[in-house]
C-alpha atoms as a printed R data frame, in Angstrom:
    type eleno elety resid chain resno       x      y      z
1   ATOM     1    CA   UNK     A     1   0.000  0.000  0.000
2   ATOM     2    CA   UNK     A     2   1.547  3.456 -0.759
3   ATOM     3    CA   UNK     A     3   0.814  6.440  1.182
4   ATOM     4    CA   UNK     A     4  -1.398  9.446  0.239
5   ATOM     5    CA   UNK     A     5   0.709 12.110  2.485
6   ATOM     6    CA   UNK     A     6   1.472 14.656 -0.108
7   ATOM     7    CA   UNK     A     7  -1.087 13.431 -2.965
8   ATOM     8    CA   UNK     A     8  -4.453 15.162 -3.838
9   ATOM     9    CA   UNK     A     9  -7.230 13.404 -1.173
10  ATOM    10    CA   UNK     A    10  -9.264 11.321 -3.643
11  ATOM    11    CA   UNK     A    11 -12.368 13.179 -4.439
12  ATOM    12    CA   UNK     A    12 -15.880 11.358 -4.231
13  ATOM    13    CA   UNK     A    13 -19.606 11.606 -4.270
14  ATOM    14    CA   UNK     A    14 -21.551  9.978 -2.264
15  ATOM    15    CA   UNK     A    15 -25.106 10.015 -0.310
16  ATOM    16    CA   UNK     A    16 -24.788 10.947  3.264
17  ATOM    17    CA   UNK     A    17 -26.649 11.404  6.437
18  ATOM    18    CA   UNK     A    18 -26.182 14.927  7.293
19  ATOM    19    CA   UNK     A    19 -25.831 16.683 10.865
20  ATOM    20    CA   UNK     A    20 -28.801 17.807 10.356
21  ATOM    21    CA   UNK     A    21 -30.634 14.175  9.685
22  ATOM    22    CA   UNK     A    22 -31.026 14.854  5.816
23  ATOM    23    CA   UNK     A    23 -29.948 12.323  3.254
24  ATOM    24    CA   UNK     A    24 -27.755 14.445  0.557
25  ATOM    25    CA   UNK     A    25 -25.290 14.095 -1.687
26  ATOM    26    CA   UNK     A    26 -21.886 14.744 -0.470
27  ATOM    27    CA   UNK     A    27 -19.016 15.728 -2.735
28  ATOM    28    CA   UNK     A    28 -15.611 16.342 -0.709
29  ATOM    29    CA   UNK     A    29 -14.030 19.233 -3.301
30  ATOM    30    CA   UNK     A    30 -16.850 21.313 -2.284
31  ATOM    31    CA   UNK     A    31 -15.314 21.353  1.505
32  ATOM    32    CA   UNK     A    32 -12.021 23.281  0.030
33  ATOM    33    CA   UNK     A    33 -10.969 26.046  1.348
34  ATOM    34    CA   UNK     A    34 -11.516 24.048  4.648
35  ATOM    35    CA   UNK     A    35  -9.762 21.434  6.692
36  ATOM    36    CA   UNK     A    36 -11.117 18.230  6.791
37  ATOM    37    CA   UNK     A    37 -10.740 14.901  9.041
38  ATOM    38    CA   UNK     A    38 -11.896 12.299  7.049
39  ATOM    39    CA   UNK     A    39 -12.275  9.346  8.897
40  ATOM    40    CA   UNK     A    40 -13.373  5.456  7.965
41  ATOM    41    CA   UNK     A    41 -14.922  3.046 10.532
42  ATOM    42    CA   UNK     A    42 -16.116 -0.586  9.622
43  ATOM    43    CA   UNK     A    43 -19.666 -1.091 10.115
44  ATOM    44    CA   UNK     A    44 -22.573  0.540 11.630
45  ATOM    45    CA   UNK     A    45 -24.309 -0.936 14.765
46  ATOM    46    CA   UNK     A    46 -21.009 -2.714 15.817
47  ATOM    47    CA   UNK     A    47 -18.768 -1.823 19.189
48  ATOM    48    CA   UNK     A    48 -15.807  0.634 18.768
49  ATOM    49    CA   UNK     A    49 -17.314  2.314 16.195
50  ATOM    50    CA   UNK     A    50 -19.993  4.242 18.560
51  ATOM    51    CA   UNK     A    51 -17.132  5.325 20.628
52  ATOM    52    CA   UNK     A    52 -14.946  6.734 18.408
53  ATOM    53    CA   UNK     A    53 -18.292  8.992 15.900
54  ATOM    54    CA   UNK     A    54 -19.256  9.979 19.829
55  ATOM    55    CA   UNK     A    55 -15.990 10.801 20.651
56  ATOM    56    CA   UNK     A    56 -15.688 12.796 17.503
57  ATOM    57    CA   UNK     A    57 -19.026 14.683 17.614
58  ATOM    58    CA   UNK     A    58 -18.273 15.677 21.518
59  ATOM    59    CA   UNK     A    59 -14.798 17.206 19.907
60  ATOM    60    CA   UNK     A    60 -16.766 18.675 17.056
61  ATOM    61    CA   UNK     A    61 -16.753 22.530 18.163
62  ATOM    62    CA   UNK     A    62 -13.297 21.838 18.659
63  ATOM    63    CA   UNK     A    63 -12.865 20.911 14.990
64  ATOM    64    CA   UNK     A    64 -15.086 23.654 13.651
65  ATOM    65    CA   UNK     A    65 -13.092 26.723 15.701
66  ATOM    66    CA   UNK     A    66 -10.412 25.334 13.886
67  ATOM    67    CA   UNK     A    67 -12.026 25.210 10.363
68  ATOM    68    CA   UNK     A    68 -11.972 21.850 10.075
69  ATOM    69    CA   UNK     A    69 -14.538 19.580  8.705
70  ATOM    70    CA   UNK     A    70 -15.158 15.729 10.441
71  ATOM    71    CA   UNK     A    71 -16.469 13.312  7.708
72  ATOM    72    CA   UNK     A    72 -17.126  9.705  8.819
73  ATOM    73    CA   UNK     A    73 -17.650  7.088  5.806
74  ATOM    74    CA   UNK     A    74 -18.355  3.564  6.247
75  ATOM    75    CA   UNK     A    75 -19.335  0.559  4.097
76  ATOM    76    CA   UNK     A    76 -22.893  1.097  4.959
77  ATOM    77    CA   UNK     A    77 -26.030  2.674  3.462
78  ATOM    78    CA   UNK     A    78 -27.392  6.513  3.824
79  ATOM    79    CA   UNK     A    79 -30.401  4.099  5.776
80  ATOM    80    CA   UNK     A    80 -28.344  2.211  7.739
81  ATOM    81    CA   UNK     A    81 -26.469  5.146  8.665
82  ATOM    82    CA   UNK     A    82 -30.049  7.212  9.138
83  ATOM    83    CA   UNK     A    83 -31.395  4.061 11.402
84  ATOM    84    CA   UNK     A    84 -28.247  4.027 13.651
85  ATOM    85    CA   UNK     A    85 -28.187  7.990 14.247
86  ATOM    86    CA   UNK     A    86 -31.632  7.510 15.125
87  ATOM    87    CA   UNK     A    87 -31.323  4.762 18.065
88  ATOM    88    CA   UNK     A    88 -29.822  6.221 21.925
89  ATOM    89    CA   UNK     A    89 -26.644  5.253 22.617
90  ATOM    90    CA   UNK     A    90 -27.825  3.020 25.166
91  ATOM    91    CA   UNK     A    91 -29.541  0.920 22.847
92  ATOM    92    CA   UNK     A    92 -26.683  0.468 20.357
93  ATOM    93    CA   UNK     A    93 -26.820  3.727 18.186
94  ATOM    94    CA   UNK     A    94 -24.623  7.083 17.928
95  ATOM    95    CA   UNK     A    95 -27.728  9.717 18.871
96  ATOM    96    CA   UNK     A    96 -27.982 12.062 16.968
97  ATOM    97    CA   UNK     A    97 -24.446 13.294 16.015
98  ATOM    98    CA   UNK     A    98 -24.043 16.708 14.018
99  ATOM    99    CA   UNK     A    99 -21.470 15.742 11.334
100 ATOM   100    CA   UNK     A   100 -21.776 13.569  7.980
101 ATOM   101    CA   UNK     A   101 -22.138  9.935  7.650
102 ATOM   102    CA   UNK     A   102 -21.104  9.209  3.996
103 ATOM   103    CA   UNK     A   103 -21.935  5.553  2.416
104 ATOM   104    CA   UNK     A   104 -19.495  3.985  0.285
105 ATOM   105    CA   UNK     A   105 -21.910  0.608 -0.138
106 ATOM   106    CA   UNK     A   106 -20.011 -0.001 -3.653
107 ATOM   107    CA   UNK     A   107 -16.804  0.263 -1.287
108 ATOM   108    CA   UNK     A   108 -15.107  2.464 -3.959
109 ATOM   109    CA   UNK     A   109 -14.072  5.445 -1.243
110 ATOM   110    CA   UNK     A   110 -12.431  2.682  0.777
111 ATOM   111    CA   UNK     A   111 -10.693  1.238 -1.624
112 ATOM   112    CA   UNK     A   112  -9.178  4.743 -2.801
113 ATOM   113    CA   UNK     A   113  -8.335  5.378  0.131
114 ATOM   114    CA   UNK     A   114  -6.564  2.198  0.414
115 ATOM   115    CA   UNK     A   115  -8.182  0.998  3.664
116 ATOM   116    CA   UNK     A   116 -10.936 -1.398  2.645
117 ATOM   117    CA   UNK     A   117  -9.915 -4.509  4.514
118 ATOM   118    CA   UNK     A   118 -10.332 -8.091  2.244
119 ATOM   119    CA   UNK     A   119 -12.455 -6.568 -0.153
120 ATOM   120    CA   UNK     A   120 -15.129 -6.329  3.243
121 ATOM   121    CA   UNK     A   121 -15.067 -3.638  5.462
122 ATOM   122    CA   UNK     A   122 -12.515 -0.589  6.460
123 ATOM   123    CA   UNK     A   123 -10.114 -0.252  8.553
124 ATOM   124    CA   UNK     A   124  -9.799  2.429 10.718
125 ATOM   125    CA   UNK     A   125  -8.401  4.936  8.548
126 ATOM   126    CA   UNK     A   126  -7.862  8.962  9.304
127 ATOM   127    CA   UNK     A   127  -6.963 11.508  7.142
128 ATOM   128    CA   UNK     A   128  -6.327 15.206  7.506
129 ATOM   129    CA   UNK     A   129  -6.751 16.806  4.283
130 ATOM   130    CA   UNK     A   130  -5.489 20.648  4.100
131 ATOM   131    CA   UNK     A   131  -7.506 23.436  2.356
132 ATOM   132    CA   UNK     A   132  -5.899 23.192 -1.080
133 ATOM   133    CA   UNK     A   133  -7.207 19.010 -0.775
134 ATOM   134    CA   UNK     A   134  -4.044 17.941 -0.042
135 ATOM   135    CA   UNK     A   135  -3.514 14.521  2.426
136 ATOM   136    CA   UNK     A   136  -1.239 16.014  5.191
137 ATOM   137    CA   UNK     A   137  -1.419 13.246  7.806
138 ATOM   138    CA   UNK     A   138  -2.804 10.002  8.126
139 ATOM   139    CA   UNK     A   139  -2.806  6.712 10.197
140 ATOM   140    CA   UNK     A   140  -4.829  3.487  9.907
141 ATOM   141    CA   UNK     A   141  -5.537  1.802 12.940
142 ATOM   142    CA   UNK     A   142  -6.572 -2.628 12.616
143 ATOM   143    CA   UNK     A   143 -10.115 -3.656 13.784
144 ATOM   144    CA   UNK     A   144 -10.233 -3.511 17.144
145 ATOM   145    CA   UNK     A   145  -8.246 -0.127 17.595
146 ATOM   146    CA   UNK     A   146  -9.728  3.144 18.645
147 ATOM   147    CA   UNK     A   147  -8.571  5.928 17.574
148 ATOM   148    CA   UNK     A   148  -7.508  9.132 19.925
149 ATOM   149    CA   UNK     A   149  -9.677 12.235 18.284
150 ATOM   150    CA   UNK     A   150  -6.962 14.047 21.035
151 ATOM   151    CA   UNK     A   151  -4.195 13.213 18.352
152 ATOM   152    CA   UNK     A   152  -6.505 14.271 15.535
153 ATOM   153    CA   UNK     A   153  -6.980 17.800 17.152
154 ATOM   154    CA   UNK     A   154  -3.530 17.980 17.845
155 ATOM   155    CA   UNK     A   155  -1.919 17.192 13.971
156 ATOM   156    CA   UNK     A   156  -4.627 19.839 12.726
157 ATOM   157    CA   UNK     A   157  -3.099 22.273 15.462
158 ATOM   158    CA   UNK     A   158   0.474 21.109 14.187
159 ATOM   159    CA   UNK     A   159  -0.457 21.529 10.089
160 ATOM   160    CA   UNK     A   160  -2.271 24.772 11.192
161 ATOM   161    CA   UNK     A   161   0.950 26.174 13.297
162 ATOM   162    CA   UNK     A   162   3.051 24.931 10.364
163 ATOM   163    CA   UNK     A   163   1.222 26.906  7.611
164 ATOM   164    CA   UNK     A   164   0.876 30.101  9.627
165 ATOM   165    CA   UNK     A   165   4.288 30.100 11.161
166 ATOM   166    CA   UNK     A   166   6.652 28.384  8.697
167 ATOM   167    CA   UNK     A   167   8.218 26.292 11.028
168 ATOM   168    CA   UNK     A   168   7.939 22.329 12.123
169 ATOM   169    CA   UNK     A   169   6.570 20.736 15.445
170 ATOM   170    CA   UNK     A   170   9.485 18.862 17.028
171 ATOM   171    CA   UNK     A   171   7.910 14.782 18.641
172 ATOM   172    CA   UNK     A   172   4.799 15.645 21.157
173 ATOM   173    CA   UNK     A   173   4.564 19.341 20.233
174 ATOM   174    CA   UNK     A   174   1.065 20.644 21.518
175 ATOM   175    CA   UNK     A   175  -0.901 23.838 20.620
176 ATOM   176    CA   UNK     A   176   1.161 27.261 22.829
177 ATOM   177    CA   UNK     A   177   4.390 25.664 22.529
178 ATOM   178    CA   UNK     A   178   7.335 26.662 20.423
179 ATOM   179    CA   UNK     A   179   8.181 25.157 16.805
180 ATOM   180    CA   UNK     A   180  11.341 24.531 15.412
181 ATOM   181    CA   UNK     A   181  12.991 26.412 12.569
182 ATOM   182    CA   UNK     A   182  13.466 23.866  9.709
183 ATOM   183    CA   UNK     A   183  17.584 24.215  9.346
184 ATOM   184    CA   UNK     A   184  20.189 23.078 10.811
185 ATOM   185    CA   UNK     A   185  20.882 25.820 13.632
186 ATOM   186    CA   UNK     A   186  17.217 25.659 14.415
187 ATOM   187    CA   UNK     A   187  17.524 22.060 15.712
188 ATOM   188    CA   UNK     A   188  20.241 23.001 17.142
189 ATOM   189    CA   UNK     A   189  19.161 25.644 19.320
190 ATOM   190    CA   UNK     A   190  15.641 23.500 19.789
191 ATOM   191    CA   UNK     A   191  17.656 21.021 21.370
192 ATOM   192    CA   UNK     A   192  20.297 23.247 23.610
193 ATOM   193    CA   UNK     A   193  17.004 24.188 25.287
194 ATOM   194    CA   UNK     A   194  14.723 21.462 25.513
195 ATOM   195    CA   UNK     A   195  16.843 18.300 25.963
């Protein structure tokens, strides 16, 4: 599998289940000039997959003060996405989260995105796409993984800092701390002070 850090994110359309509980379609070009975490789960109605779209939709306002976009696709339908925002968490659904659920039931997005696990389901795949629709960052996590929507809020922080600032975020950099310049002397200096 070769990486998509650095190559155009692969554009789609496809029907989704809107914050808003609408089915529409969903074309990912027309979110440019915003940031966008794209993110693949397996399956609807299974077990770390509510945890991780909750997760996400409780970090949501975090996402949008940022100008960043959360997109969850799955292997599922626009129904069987509609039917499992419509059930309470305590019954086995998501509630009623406020981003889009896109379906990718032909499994095309998946496979473009070169996370569809034996021609089946997805893995756990993230991607943060920049406002010119450029992959910046992304990880795929097996199965039974969770991801950290934490980590996701901090790489758009780092890609952010990086644009405005013109410098690099040394291992664990967090939001408020200070970059690195990207030459020799700068890593230098970075680590006469911080090692």
């Amino acid at each position: 599998m070769s990486s998509l850090v650095t190559k155009e994110a692969p554009d789609f359309t496809a029907q989704a289940v809107m914050g808003n509980n609408s089915i529409e379609e969903l074309k990912l070009s027309d979110y440019r000039s915003k940031y966008v975490v794209l993110f693949f789960y397996p399956l609807d109605f299974t077990f770390v997959c509510p945890s991780e779209i909750i997760a996400f939709d409780k970090a949501l306002t975090e996402f949008k003060n940022k100008n960043t976009e959360v997109i969850g696709v799955s292997v599922d339908s626009q129904f069987t996405h509609f039917a499992w925002k419509n059930t309470e968490p305590k019954d086995g659904g998501i509630g009623q989260i406020k981003y889009p659920l896109v379906a990718d039931l032909n499994k095309n997005i998946s496979r473009n995105y070169g996370v569809l696990f034996d021609e089946s389901v997805a893995l756990r795949g993230l991607f943060l796409i920049d406002k010119e629709g450029i992959i910046r960052h992304s990880v795929i996590n097996d199965l039974p993984l969770g991801r950290n929507v934490e980590e996701a809020l901090r790489m758009v922080d780092a890609l952010q800092f990086t644009e405005n600032q013109g410098e690099v975020c040394p291992a664990n950099w967090k939001d408020g701390e200070r970059g690195m310049k990207p030459t020799a002397e700068g890593v230098a200096e970075y680590l006469a002070e911080t090692v």
